[in-house]
N, C-alpha and C positions, 0 to 999 in steps of 0.2 A: 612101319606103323608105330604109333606113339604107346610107349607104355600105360598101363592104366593103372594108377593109382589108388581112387577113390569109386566106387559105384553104388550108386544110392538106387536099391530096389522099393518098389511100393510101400515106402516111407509114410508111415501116418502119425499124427501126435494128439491125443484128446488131454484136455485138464477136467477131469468129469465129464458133463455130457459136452462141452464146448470143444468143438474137433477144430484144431488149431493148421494142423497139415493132412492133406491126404492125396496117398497116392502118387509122391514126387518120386521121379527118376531124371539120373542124372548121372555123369560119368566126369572124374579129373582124372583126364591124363599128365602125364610128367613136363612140367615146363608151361602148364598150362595158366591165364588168368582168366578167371572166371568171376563177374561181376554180377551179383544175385539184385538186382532192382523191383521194386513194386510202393505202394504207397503203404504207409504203416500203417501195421494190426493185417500185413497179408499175410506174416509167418516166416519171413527171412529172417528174422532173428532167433528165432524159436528153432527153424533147421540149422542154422551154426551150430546153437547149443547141442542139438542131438546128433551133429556131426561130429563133435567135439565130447561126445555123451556127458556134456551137462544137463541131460534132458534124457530120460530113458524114453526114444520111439514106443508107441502106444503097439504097432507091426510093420515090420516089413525091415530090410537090409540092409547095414553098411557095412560094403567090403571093403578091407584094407586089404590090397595084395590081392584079393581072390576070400580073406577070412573074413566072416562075421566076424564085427566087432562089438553087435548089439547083443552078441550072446552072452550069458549070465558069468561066464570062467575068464570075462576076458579083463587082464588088469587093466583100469584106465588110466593109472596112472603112467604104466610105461607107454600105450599104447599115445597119451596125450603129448610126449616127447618127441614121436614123428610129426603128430599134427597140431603144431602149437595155435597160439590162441592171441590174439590183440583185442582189447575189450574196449569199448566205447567209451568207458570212463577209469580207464587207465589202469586200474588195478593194481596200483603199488604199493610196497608196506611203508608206511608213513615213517616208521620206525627206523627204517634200514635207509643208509645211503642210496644215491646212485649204483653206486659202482656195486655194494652190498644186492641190493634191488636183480641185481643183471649176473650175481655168481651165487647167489641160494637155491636155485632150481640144479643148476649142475653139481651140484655138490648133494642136493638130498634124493634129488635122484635119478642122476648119472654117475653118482658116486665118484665125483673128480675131487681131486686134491685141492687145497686151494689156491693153489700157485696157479696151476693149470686154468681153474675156473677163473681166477683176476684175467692172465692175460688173454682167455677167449672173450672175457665181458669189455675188457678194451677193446679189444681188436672191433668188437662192435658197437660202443659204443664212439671208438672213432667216427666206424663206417657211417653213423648217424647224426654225425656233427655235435655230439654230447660229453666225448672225452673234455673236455675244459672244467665238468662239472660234474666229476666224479665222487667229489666230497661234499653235494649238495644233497640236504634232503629233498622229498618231494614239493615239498610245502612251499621251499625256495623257488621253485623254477616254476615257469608257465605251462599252459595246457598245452602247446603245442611244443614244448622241452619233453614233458610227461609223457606222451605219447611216443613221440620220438624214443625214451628211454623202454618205455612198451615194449616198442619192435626190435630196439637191439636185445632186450631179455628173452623176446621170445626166440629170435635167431641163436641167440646163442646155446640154444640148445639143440643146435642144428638138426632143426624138423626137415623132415620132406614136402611137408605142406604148411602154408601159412594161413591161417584162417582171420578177416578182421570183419569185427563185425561193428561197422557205424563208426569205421576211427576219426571220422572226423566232426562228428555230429554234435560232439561236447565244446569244438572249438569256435573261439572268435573266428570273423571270417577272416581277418590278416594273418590267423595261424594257418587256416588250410592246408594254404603250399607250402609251404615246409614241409609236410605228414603227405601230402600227395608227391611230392619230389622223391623222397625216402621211397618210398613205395613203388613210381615209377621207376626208379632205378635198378630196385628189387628184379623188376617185371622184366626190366633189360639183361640183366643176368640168368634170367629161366628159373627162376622162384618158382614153383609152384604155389599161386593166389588163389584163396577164392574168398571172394569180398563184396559183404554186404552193406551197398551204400547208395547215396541220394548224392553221388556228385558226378552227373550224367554225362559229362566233358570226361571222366575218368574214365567211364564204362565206356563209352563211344572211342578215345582216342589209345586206351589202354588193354584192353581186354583182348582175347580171342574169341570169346565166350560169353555170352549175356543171356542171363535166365532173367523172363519179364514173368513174377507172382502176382496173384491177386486172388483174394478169398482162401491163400491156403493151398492154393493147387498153382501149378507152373502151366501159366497159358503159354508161353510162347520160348521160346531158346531158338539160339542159330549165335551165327557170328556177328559182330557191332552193325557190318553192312547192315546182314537181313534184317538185326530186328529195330535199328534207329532207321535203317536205308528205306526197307521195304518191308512194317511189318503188315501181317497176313490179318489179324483180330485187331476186331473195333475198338476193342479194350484197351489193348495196346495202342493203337492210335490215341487214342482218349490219352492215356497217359500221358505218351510221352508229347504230346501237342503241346502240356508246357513249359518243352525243354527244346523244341527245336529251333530258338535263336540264341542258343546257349554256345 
């Protein structure tokens, strides 16, 4: 049996009276990729964040390991070190190199030396085809260099879970593959993903796992078969009807 990682108990999120999620459950096991799909403004971005507690849940449970992590004691900062984070629009210091970008998280807080943190921020920004351009700032490189640099900063803090939310959504579309390549490779290694995105060739050919949102609530989950193969809500048909000559 698969370990379990992540367990999301009846999760709800309001912004005042506007209830953004409610009632999602949902489990990441170890190795698992998990593809969160629905049309925007259904609340897949909004559960990253409160998966990630950039977003304090309004009720209900995320267990790391078996712990509430939405309880009030619990540090987020280390806890955000197992489950890192890929952002839609890259989120790097403008200020800082590449290679600077991919050794400041392990250094303020993993507390590595910084010998240690250069060669683990190599070692992945190799892995991501980004070593070349170690002494560029951001500003230098393209959206899909940036991104790319994203996911080796966030690797290198060797999370157990990788969370991306929309990495590709900021990109021209000649960048895509590149940032979907990274990622599939990821997935072939037993990364533990879970990724919310709009590029339904990835969810379909990549995932183990595909959660179909809409309005906030998780209409449908199963594996890529069930829910592109055979799914059971109209809804879901509706959706994904225009992605099936994709």
């Amino acid at each position: 049996m698969s370990e379990m990682i992540l367990q999301i108990n009846h999760l709800s999120k309001s912004f005042g009276s506007h209830e953004v999620l409610r009632d999602v459950d949902f489990t990441v096991n170890k190795g698992d990729v998990t593809s969160i799909i629905g049309a925007s403004g259904s609340g897949k971005s909004t559960l990253l964040r409160c998966i990630n507690l950039l977003e304090t849940p309004t009720s209900g449970e995320i267990l790391y390991h078996g712990k509430n992590v939405a309880a009030r004691d619990v540090n987020a900062a280390e806890y955000r070190s197992h489950v890192g984070m890929v952002f839609q629009s890259f989120n790097l210091f403008n200020n800082m190199t590449v290679l600077e970008n991919c050794m400041v998280g392990q250094i303020k807080v993993l507390k590595k030396n910084k010998e240690d943190a250069r060669r683990h921020a190599l070692e992945y920004l190799e892995k991501v085809g980004m070593a070349p351009y170690i002494n560029a700032r951001p500003r230098q490189i393209s959206g899909g260099q940036k991104q790319r640099v994203a996911i080796a900063r966030a690797l290198a803090m060797d999370p157990e879970v990788l969370l991306f939310d929309e990495p590709t959504s900021a990109l021209d579309p000649e960048m895509v593959g590149e940032v979907l390549s990274v990622m599939q490779a990821l997935a072939q290694e037993g990364m533990t993903m879970l990724v919310v995105t709009h590029e339904m060739a990835f969810a379909r050919d990549v995932s183990n796992q595909v959660v179909y949102m809409n309005g906030g609530v998780i209409c449908e989950a199963g594996s890529p078969e069930e829910v592109f193969g055979n799914p059971q809500k109209q809804e879901t048909r509706d959706f994904l009807s225009r992605f099936r000559n994709a």
